[in-house]
N, C-alpha and C positions, 0 to 999 in steps of 0.2 A: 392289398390292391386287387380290382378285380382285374379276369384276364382277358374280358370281353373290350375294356375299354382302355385297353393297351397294344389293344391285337399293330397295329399299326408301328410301334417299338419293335414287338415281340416280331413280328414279320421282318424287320430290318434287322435285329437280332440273328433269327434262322439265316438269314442269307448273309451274313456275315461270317456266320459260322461255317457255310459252306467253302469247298474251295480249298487254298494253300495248300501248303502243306502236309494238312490233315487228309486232301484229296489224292494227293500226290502218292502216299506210300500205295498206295490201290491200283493207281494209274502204272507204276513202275515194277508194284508185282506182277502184275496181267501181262507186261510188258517181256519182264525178265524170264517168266514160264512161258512165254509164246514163242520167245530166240532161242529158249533152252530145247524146246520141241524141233524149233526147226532148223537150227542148225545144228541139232542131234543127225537129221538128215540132209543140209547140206554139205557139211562135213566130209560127210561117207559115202556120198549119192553115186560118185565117181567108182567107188571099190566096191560098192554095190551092184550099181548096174556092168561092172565089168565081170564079174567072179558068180553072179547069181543069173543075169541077163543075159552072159556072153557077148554083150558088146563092147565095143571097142576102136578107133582111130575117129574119123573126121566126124564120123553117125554120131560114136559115143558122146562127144564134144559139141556135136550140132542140139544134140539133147537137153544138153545141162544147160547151154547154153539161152537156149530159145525157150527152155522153161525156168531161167532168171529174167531173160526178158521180163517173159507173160507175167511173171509175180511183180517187176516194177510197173508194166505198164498198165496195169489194170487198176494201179493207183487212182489213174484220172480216173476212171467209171468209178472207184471210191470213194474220189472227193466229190465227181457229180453228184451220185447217191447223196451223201451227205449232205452236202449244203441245200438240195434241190426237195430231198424227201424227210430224210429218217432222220438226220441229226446224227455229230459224232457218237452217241451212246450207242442207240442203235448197229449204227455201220457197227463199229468196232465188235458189237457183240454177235454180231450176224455172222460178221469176218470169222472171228475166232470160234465160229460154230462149223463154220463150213472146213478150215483146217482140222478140226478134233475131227471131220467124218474122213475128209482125203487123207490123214495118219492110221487112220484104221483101218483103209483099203491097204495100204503099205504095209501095216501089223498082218493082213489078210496073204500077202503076196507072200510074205517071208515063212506064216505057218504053213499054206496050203503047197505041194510043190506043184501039184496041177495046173498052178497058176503061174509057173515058170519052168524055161525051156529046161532039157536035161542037161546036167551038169557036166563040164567039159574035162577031162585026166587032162589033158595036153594042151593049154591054154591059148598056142600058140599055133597050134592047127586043130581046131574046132570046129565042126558043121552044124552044129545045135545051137540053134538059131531060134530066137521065141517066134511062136504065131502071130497073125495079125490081132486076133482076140487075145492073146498074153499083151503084146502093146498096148490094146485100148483100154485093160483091165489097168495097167501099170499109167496107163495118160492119163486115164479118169482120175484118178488119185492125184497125181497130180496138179489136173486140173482144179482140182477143188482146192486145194493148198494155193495155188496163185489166183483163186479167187477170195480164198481167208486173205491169203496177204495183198490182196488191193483195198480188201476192205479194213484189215487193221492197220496199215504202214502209214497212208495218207492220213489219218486221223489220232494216233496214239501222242504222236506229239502234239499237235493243234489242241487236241479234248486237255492233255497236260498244261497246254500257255494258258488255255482257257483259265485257269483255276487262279490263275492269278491277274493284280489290276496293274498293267504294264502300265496303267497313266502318271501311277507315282514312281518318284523314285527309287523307293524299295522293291515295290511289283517288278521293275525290270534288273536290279539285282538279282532279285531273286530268278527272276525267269532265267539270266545266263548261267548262273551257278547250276540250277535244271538242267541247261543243255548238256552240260558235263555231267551229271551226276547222273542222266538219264543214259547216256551214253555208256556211262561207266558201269553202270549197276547192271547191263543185261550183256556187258561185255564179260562180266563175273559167271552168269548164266553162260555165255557162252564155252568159260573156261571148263564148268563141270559139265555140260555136255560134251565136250571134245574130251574131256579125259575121262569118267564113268561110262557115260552111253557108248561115245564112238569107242571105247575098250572091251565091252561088255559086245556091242553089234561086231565087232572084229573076230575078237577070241571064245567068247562063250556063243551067244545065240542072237539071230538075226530075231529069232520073234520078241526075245524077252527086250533087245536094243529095239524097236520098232513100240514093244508093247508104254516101254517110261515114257517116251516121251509125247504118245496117245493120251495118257494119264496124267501129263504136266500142259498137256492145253483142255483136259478135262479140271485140272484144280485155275490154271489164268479165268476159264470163263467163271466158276463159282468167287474168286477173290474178285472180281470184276464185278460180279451183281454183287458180293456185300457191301462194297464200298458206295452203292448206288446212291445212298445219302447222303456221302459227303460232297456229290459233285456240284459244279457249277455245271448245267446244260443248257446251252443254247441253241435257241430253235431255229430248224432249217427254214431259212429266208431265202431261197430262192439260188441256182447254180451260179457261179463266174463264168465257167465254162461257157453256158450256153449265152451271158451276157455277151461275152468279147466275140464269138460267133454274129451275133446280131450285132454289135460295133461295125465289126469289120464290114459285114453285111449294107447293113446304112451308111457308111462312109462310102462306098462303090457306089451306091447309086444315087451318092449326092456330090461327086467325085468334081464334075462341073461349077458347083458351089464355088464364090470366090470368096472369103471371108475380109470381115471388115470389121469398125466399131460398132456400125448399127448394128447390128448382126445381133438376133433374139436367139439364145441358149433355153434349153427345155431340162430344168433343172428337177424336177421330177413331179409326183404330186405335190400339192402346198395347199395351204387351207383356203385362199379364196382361190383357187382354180387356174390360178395364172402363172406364164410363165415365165422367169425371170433371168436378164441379162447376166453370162456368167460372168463373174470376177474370180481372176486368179490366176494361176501359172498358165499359159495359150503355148507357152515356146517350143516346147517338144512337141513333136507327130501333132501340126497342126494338121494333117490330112484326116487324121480320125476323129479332129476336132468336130468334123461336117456334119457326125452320126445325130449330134444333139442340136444342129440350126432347126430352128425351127422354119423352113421355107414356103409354108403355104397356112395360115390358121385350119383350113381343113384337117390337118394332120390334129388335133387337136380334138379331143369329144369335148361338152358342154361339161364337166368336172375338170375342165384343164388335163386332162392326162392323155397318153399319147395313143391313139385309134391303133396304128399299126406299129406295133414293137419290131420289125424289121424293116424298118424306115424311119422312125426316130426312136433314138435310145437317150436317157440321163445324162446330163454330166454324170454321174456318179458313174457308171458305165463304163464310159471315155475313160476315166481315172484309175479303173480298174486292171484294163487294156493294159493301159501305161505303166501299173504297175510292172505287170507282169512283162512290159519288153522291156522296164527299167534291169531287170535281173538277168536278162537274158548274154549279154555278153560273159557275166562270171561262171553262168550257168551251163555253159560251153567248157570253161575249163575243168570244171568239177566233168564231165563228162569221159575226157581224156584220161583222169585220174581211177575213173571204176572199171578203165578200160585195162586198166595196170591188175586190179585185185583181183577181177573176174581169172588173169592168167595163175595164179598162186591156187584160187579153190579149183584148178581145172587141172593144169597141166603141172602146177609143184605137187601137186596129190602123186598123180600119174609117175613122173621123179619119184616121189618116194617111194612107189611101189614096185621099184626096178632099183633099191640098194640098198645095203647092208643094214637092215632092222634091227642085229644086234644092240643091247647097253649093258656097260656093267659087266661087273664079274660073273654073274648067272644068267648071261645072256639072255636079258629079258628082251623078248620082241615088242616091238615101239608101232603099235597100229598109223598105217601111214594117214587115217585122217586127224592125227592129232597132230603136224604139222602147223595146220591152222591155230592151233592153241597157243604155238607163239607168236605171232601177231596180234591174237587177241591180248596175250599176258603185259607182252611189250605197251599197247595200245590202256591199257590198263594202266601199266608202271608209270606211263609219261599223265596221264591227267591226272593219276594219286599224286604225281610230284610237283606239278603245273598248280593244282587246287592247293592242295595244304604244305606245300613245301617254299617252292616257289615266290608265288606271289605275295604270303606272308614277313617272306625274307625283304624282296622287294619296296614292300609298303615298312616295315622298319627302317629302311636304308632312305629313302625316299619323303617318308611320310603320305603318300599316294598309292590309293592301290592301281597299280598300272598292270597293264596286259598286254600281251603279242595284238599288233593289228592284227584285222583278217586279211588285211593282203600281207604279212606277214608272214600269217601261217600256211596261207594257199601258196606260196612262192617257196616254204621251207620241206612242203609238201612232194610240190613235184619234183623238187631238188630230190630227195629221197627217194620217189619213184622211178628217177631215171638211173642211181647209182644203184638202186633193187634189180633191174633189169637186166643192166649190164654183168652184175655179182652172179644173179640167175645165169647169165649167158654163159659165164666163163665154167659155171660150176656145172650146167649140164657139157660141154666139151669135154671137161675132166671125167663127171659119171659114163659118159657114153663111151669115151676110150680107153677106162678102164674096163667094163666090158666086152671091148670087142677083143680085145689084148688076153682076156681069158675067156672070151666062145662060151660065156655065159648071160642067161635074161636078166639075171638079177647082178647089176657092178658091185663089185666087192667095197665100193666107196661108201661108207656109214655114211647112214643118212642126217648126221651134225653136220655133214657141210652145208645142209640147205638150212641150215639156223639161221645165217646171217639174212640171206633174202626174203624171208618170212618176218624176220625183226623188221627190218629196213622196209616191206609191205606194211605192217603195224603202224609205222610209225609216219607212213604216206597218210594211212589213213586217220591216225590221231589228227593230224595236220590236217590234210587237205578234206576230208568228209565233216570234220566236225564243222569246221568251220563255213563250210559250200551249208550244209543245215542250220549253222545260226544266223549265216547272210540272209537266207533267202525269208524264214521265220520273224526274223525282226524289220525286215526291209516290207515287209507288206503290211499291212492292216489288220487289225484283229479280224476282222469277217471273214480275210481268205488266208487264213492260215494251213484251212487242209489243202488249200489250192499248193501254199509254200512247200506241203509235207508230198505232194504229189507228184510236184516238180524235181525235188529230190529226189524220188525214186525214178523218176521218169528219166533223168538223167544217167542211171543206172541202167537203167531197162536197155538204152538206146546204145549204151556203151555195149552190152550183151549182144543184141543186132549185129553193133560193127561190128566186136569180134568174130561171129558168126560169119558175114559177110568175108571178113578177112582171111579168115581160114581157109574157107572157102575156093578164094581167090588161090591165093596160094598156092593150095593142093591140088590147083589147077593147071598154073602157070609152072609149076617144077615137078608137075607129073612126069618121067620117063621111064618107059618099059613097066609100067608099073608099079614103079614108086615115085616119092614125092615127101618134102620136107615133114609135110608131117599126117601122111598117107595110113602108115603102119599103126597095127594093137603094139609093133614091139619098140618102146624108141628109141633103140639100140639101132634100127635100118633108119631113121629121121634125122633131121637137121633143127631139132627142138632151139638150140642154142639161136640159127636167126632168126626164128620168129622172136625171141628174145629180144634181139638187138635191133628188131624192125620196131618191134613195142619200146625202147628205149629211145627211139629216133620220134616219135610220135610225141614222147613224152618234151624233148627237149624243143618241139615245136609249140607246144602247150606251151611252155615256160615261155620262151619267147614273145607267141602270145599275147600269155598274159601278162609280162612285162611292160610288154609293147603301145597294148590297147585295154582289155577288159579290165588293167588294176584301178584303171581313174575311176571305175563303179563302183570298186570294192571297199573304197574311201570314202563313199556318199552315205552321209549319214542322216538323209528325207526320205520320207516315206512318201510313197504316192505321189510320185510326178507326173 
């Protein structure tokens, strides 16, 4: 057969081939070596910048803090990027170019010491304090790192949905079995950075722990260009972002508009130039319906399409909007819930660096950022047993393969995250007065007791993150997927904020004589425990909540209302 006069097959063929699965293992290596990097350094960022940096209380906290932010929030400027310019490829590969350089500023900090302040005998009254130039050497790096991760976060899952055809009923099979498996796979990553690296960045050397995982987002970005043939890419068509900007925009200033039957909709281009009466769902936010009346034919060029795009926008537009404030009440709770983890990679680190590191009969020391490891492990245990244990059982007993709802899982979620809090609360009371009881920095309280509230964080976040990510991913469109992947992180970002803000507050309102709940490097002089129970109290207004109002979203199973 010739293959000139087939090319037409053969073309359908190639793009067949692209995609699933076959794209997937590429998407989740790139994936697994870029968590493996960086939460090689979030991990330890707290025992780093305290023991290398010399900082320490609200500063230390405001740090971590406002640089988890910047890495969620810069998602949006990712997905803008993305849909507006370069396409998830691109993004993603841009993203993970600029984290490989800000790890290597951080590999710079830990070899050079010129590049950090001098190092303190007495941790606990120290005057060596980094320069303003050690900061900005130490931000830049940083910075580059929450700029890798706006551009890989928002997109790694999106460019992943891509590869498959959610229209049939197997592409969406298969797409939730991804969401777990993506989850699960770079939560595996996680575990051997928390126990190789952050071991190695502990007890041997800060340069050779800084140098691995330079070198594992030097191998994400090479498995990420060979798999370049197997993707599905699709091309940037233009930002949401800036569309629901101009929405909202044109609906104000057609706010007057009184809507009716006759009422001409400006449906978008069309092939003879005109523009046609919308049909279809009108009953939500019919105010931002206004964006697309067409109220003057002036608005109008001689192709039918619209002269001033901040004066009339698409139905498709409108829809888009709607999208996006169809998700927004569950999207609120998911916020309260990263408001819980942010306190575990911050202040359960900080706990563990004030008790008993011993295990075992040869007292092996237990580096306090593998803490975190159990919540990943746990987080791990529960979707290996959810996937193949589980649901398998289920559907034998059943004949159906059934699943947790998501208001299910968001509800079994924060349940967890408020008994995690409280668990926290009571156990730093216990760490703290055992220390004071022996007039030492370090409480002679092994640090197993902080097993349970690290599990019980795990296990918020099996629950409540997976689930807030596959709401929001299957509830929008394929077109804004990065939009869906943005908004998860953004919901993050903002949780970082409040804590920030909260803190804040805080160590403002129970400052005296110079202390304050949680004021001190030592937290032996602090009141860690009710910040605790204030996050606990947070959390059971979330539940509440979402009991109350957001779960009737979580039920909705339309897209684009």
């Amino acid at each position: 057969m010739d293959v000139e006069s087939s090319s037409p097959s053969s073309h359908a063929l190639i793009k067949k081939e692209k995609g699933g699965w076959r794209a997937i293992k590429y998407i989740i290596a790139n994936e697994s070596f870029e968590k493996l990097a960086s939460m090689s350094l979030i991990g330890n960022l707290s025992v780093y910048l305290m023991t290398k940096y010399n900082l320490g209380g609200v500063f230390l906290v405001n740090v971590i803090n406002i640089w988890f932010g910047s890495c969620n929030i810069l998602t949006l400027a990712g997905a803008f990027v993305s849909d507006a310019y370069l396409g998830r490829f691109w993004t993603l590969l841009l993203g993970s170019i600029a984290s490989f350089i800000g790890m290597g500023i951080f590999a710079l900090t830990a070899a050079l010491p010129s590049l950090r302040p001098d190092a303190c005998i007495d941790p606990l009254n120290c005057s060596n304090q980094p320069a303003k130039w050690q900061l900005g050497v130490l931000f830049s790096g940083l910075g580059l790192l929450a700029i890798g991760a706006g551009g890989v976060r928002p997109c790694n899952i999106a460019f992943g949905a891509d590869q498959f055809d959610t229209s049939t009923k197997k592409g969406k099979a298969h797409l939730e079995t991804f969401f777990n498996w993506w989850y699960f796979s770079f939560t595996v990553a996680l575990v051997i950075a928390l126990t190789g690296v952050v071991y190695i960045q502990t007890n041997i050397s800060w340069v050779i722990g800084f140098v691995i995982p330079t070198a594992c987002l030097a191998l994400s970005i090479t498995t990420f260009v060979i798999g370049q043939h197997t993707y599905i890419c699709a091309k940037a068509e233009g930002s949401v972002f800036a569309d629901i900007v101009k929405v909202v925009t044109a609906a104000c200033k057609k706010r007057k508009v009184k809507p009716g039957s006759d009422i001409t909709f400006y449906i978008g281009p069309s092939n003879d130039g005109s523009p046609t009466t919308l049909v279809g769902d009108k009953h939500r936010l019919r105010f931002f319906d206004k964006a697309s009346i067409v109220t003057n034919p002036n608005e109008l060029n001689e192709d039918g399409n619209a002269k001033y795009k901040w004066r009339l926008c698409s139905v498709q537009q409108v829809k888009n909007l709607k999208c996006v404030t169809a998700i927004l009440p569950v999207w609120v709770t998911g916020i309260a819930c990263f408001i819980l983890t942010d306190q575990q990679n911050i202040y359960g680190i900080l706990q563990a660096m004030q008790m008993d590191k011993t295990f075992g009969p040869h007292n092996f020391q237990v580096p306090a950022g593998w803490m975190n490891l159990v919540s990943m492990i746990t987080l791990a245990i529960w979707i290996s047993l959810y996937e193949c244990v589980i649901i398998p059982i289920v559907k034998q007993i059943t004949g159906r393969k059934k699943r947790l709802t998501l208001k299910h899982r968001i509800e079994i979620g924060i349940v967890m995250g408020i008994i995690c809090m409280i668990v926290a609360g009571f156990q730093e009371k216990k760490r703290r007065a055992s220390a004071l009881k022996n007039g030492s920095f370090v409480s002679p309280v092994s640090i197993v007791m902080l097993l349970p509230q690290f599990a019980l964080a795990g296990l918020t976040e099996a629950f409540s993150a997976v689930a807030l990510m596959e709401f929001l991913t299957v509830r929008m469109p394929e077109h804004m997927r990065a939009v869906a992947g943005a908004i998860f992180f953004l919901s993050s970002s903002i949780a970082s904020y409040i804590c920030t803000l909260l803190i804040n507050v805080i160590d403002a309102v129970t400052r005296k004589e110079g202390k304050s709940w949680l004021g001190d490097k030592d937290l032996n002089k602090n009141r860690l425990e009710n910040y605790f129970f204030i996050i606990a109290g947070i959390q059971v207004a979330n539940l509440l909540y979402f009991r109350l109002f957001a779960s009737r979203y979580a039920t909705e199973n339309k897209k684009g209302h």
